[in-house]
C-alpha positions, -999 to 999 in steps of 0.1 A, spaced: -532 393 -485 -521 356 -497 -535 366 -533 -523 396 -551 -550 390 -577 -578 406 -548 -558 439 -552 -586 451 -573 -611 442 -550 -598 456 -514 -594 486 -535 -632 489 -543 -638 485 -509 -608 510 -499 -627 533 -519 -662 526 -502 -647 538 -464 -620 564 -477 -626 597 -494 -594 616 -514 -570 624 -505 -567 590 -494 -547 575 -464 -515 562 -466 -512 528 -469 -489 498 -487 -497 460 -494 -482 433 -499 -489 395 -509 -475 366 -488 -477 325 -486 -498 323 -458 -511 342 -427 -511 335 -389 -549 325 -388 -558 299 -413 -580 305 -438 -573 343 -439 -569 362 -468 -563 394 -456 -551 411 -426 -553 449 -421 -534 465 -395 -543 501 -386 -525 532 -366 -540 561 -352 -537 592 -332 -560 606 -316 -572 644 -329 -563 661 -296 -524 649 -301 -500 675 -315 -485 669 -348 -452 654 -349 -423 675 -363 
């Protein structure tokens, strides 16, 4: 996010998609993104249900 002040609202909306116990996840705030005019950017990992667990 380029505004650290939106915290509050990305986590309302955190809140609308994810139930407890909640995902892991970090943020941070920086100058400027790659696209202009962004204010966010989310990016996700995933593995898919039939994958062992790691140990």
């Amino acid at each position: 996010m380029i505004d650290i002040a939106d915290i509050p609202l990305i986590d309302s909306v955190y809140r609308e998609f994810f139930n407890t116990p909640y995902p892991n996840r970090s943020s941070i705030a920086a100058k400027a993104l790659v696209v202009p005019g962004m204010r966010v950017e989310i990016v996700a990992y995933a593995v898919p249900s039939h994958c062992p667990p790691l140990t």
